[in-house]
C-alpha positions, 0 to 999 in steps of 0.5 A: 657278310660278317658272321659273330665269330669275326673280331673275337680274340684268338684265346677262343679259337682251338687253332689259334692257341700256340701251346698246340704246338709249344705245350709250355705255352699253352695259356687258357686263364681268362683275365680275372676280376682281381689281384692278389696282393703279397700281404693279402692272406690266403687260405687254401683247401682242398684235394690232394693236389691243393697241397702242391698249390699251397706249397708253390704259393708258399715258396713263391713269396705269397703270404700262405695263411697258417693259424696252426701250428706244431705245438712246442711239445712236438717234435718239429722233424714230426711235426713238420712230416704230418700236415703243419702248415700243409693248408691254414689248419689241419684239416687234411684233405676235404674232397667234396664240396659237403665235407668243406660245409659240415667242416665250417658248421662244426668249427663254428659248432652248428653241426655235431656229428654222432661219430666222435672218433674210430679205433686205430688201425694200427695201434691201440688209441684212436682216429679223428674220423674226419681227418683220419690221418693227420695225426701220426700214430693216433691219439691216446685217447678221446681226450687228447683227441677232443682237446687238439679238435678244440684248438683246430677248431679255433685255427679254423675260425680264425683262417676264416675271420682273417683271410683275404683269398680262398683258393679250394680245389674241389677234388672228388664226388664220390664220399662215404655218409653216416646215416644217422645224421649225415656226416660226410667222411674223407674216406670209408671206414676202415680203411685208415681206422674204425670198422665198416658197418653197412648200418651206420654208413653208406655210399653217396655219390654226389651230382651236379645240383648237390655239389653247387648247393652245397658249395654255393651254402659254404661260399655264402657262409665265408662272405657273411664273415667277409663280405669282401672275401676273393674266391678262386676255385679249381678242379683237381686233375688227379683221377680218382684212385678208386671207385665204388660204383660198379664201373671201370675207375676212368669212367667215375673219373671222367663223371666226378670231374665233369660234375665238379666242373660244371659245379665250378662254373655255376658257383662262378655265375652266382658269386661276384669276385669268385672265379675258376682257374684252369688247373684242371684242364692244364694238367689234362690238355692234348696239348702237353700230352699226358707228359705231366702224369707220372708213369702211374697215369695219376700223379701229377709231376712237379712240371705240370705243378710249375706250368700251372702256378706259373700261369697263377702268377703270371695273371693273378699277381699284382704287377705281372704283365699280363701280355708276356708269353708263360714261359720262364725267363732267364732269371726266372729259370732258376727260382722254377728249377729250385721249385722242381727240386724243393718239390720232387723232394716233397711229393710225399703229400697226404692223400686219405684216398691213396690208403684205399685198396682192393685186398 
């Protein structure tokens, strides 16, 4: 007698995947829904790793969406080294899923967080408590600080009114909440600016029904504005640089991305035209032995950022097709090698969460 399993595909059976053997074969992407055309805008979001997704699409002749850009007055070699052009506007690193709601509730002016801005650490002027890093030195004052969130409001409304693509990696669920009206910060105050006060902040570690309602409240709000809007989402594989809880940092880790994950799926089975790109799960497979993490077991090398958008190309590109192996060919060996070495060069990315130490 036949049971279910006989006729399924092979991509559904652990032995029969031939990157168990060949890691730079591995291919779990299942076919999606769409393609994404060069002229199609797309708007990228997200953790720490969204920038090297957003850099490689860049690079790689698709049509990256930028609404902000460095003013004329700035310095360009500046400009350039702080965050123009890193995501469609500047708004820096947004790890959970709340961060990525209140930031379109307050672009489009529906949420009005009481904290306006923190002290600098560093030098006299202010931070923007929601992307505490993204101006190099500070603002002068909260003057300045209102008028440049003024215009990156407005980048943001267009970004989102424009795009045809919305890639988010969703990164961490570990946030620090002002308790007056719950505001979500990339990051504790303190540690890039402003003051610690257990009064007025608290930690919020989200879980799996928190992460989809909020996610599921901000990929609605994106349709309303584009009904038609195509939504890839992805999980972060860096592990988490640091924890609150009162745990070993592996262990949140392996809690953070599980929620995040299954959060991933859920918004997949609620929202046609959304679906979830193994990154992840590329990055961290047995198959390639752990030999994409940089010796510090956390940063991903430019090989893992190559093996994952070359599998983004390969099936989410119009034209590509989508029976070839996911190895380079010839002519393609030297488009990826100039790939590795643009972006070897470039790993300084921003990452609010590396700045968070113990002393």
């Amino acid at each position: 007698m036949k049971h279910p399993y006989v006729g399924l595909p092979d991509r559904q059976f652990w032995k029969k995947e031939p990157g168990v053997l060949e890691a730079e074969r591995l291919d779990p992407v299942s076919p999606p829904p769409f393609k994404i055309d060069p002229d199609d805008r797309i708007v990228t979001a997200g953790s720490c790793f969204a920038q090297h997704v957003a850099r490689f699409m860049s690079n790689s002749g698709f049509n990256h969406h930028i609404t902000e850009r460095a003013h004329p007055l700035i310095a360009q070699p500046i400009a350039s080294r702080h965050n123009y052009g890193m995501f469609a506007a500047r708004y820096g690193n947004i790890y959970t899923a709340r961060q990525l709601k209140q930031l379109f509730e307050r672009a489009y002016g529906t949420f009005q967080p009481q904290a306006f801005s923190w002290p600098s650490s560093n030098v006299a002027g202010v931070v923007d408590p929601f992307r505490p890093q993204i101006q190099p030195g500070g603002y002068l004052s909260d003057a300045e600080l209102e008028a440049d969130r003024e215009s990156h409001f407005a980048a943001i409304r267009r970004a989102i009114e424009e795009m045809d693509v919305f890639v988010f990696t969703l990164g961490l669920t570990e946030a620090w909440v002002d308790t007056r009206d719950g505001a979500v910060f990339p990051i504790a105050p303190g540690v890039a600016g402003g003051s610690y006060d257990p009064e007025t902040v608290a930690f919020k570690n989200f879980d799996d029904d928190e992460v989809y309602a909020d996610m599921a409240d901000a990929l609605t709000f994106l349709r309303e504005k584009r009904p038609d809007l195509r939504i890839i989402l992805t999980v972060s594989p860096v592990p988490l640089n640091a924890t609150f809880e009162d745990r070993h940092v592996l262990t949140s880790t392996v809690y953070s991305k599980a929620v995040l994950r299954v959060a991933a799926e859920r918004c997949t089975k609620a929202f046609d035209n959304c679906v979830y790109f193994p990154s992840f799960d590329i990055i961290t497979a047995p198959h390639v032995r752990g030999r994409y993490f940089d010796t510090d077991c956390r940063e991903v090398l430019p090989a893992g950022v190559e093996h994952v958008m070359r599998l983004f190309l390969k099936h989410f590109t119009e034209g590509a097709d989508p029976s070839r192996e996911p190895r380079p060919s010839s002519d393609e060996a030297d488009r990826v090698e100039a790939h590795l070495r643009d972006m070897q060069e470039k790993m300084d990315v921003l990452c609010d969460e590396a700045a968070i130490d113990n002393r």
